[in-house]
C-alpha positions in Angstrom: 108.2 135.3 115.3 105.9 134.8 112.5 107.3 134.8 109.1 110.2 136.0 110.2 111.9 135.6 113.2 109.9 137.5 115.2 109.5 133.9 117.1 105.4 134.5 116.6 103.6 131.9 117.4 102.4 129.7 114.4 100.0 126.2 115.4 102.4 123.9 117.1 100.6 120.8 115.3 104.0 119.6 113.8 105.0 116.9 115.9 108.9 117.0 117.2 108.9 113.1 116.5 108.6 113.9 112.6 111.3 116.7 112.4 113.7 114.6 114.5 113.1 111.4 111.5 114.7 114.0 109.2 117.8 114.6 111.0 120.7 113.1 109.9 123.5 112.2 112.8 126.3 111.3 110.2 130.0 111.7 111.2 130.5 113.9 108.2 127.8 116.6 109.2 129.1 117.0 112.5 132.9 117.1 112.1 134.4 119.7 113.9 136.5 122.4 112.2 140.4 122.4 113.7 141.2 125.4 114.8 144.5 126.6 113.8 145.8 127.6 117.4 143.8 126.4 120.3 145.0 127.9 123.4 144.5 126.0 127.0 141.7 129.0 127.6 139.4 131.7 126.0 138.1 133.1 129.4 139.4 136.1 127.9 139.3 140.0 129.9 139.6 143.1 127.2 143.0 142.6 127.2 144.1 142.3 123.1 145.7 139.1 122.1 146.2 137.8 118.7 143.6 135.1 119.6 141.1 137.7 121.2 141.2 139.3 118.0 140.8 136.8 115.6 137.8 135.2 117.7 136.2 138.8 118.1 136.9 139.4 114.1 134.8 135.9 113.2 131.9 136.9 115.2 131.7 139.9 114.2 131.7 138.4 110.4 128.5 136.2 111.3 126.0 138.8 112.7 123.5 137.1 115.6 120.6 138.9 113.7 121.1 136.9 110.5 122.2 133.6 111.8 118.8 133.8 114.0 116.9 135.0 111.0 118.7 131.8 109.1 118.4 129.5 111.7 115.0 130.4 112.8 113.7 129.0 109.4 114.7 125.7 108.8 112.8 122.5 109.6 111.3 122.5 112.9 113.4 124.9 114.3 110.6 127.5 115.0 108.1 125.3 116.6 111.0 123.5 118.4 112.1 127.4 120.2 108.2 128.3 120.6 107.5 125.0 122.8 110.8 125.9 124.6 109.3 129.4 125.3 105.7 128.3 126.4 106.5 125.4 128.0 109.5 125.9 129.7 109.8 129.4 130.1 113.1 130.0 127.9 113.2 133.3 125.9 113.9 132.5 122.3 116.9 135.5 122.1 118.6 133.9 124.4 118.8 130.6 123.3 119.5 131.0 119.7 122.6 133.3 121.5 123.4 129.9 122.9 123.0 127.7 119.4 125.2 130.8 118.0 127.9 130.6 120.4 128.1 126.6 120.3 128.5 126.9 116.6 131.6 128.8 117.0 132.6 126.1 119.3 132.3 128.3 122.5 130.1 128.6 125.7 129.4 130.3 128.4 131.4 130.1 131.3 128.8 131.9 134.0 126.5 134.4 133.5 127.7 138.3 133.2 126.1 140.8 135.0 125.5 142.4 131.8 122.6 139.8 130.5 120.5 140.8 133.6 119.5 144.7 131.5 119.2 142.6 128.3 116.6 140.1 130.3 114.8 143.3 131.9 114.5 144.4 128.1 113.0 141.7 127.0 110.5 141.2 129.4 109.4 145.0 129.7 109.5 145.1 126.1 109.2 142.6 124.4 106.6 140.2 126.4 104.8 143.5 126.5 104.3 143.6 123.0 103.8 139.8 122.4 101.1 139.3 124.9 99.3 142.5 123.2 100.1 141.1 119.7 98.3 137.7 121.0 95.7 139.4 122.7 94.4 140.8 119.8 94.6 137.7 117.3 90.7 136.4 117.9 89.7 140.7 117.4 91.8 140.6 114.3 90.1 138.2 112.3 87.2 140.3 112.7 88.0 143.8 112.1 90.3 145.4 109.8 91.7 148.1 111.9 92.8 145.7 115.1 94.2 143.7 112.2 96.1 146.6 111.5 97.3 147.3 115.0 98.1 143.5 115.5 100.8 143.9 112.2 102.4 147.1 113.9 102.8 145.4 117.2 104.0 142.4 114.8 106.8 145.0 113.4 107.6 146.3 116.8 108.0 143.2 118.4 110.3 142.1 115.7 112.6 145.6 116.0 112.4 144.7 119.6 113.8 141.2 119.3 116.3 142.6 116.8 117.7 144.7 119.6 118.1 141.7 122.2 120.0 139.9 119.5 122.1 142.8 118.7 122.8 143.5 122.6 124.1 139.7 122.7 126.1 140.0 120.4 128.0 142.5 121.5 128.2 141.3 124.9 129.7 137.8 123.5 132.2 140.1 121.5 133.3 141.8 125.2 134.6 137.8 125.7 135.2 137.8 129.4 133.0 134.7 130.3 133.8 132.8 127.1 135.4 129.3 127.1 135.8 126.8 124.0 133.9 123.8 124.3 135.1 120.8 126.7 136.8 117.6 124.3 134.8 115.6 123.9 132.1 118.3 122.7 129.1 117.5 124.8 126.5 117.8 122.0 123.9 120.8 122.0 121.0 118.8 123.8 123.5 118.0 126.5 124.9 121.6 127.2 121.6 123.6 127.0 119.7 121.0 129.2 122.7 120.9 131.9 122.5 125.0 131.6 118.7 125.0 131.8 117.9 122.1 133.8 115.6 120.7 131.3 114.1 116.7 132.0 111.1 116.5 129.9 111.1 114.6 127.2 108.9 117.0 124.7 112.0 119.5 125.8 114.9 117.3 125.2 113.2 116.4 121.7 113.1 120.0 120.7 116.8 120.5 122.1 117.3 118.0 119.3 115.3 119.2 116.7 117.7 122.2 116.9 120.7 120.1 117.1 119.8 118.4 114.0 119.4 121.6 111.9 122.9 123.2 113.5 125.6 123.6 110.8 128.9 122.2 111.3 131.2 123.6 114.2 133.8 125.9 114.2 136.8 125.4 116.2 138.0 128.2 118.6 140.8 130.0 117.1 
């Protein structure tokens, strides 16, 4: 989105190979938070539990919308997600979701029925707007008023993407299909490829690029 995170298409000239030089594997960065309990499981129902609680009250404290908006800016992160999307098909929501919920040292255990209206919305919506947003860039240069139009579709697109994030979030607050990360943590590149059955190389790269601008992890608690 351009500017933003409205996951926009900018010029993907920045090669992966110069973001990745930047990234710094150091223990220190990537030591894991302790949790203060760690149960044997978080597959968790709606059933309240002092540990349910706790892990929907820290979620709820680092809202999906900002992290993205966060994330979504550092170095090589944008072109990293926007070669994920045309290349291998991944929506962007989604996998931020993923980089959000590995953060907090949790994945997904299988896929809830749920994420199948969130996916319709996204691509009825969403794609809609971005493919009409991009159909109009080479008009837009050229007259003021398709500029125009191009900006609103720009803004809806972005509200649109805002309620996907939203959507997720609450559906990784529901916790049902939740699990902490195995020990040893596979790292990011690792879980994400397994989930998406990435090979490529220019994919695995930009499952890095992400996994070098990823904060520390938190624990489950």
């Amino acid at each position: 989105m351009q500017g933003q995170l409205g996951f926009l298409e900018q010029d993907l000239g920045a090669a992966l190979q110069g973001d990745l030089a930047q990234c710094n594997h150091a223990d220190s960065k990537w030591r894991i938070k302790e949790a203060d309990a760690v149960g044997a499981s978080l597959i968790m129902s709606d059933d309240s539990t002092p540990m349910a609680d706790d892990l929907r009250t820290r979620l709820a404290a680092d809202p999906l919308w900002d992290y993205a908006l966060a994330f979504y800016a550092r170095d090589g992160v944008e072109t990293a997600c926007l070669q994920l999307q045309d290349e291998a098909g991944m929506d962007v929501c989604e996998l931020l979701w993923h980089c959000w919920l590995y953060r907090h040292g949790l994945r997904l255990d299988e896929e809830p029925a749920e994420l199948a209206s969130i996916r319709q919305w996204q691509k009825e919506v969403t794609v809609v707007l971005r493919t009409l947003r991009r159909h109009l860039k080479s008009d837009a240069k050229e007259r003021a008023g398709v500029a125009e139009v191009r900006r609103q579709l720009q803004r809806a697109e972005l509200a649109a993407e805002r309620e996907t994030l939203e959507r997720l979030q609450a559906l990784a607050e529901r916790l049902q299909t939740l699990s902490p990360l195995p020990e040893p943590r596979p790292s990011l590149k690792t879980s994400l490829s397994f989930r998406w059955q990435l090979q490529k190389k220019a994919q695995l790269l930009a499952l890095q690029t992400l996994e070098c601008q990823l904060d520390p992890l938190w624990g489950p608690r």
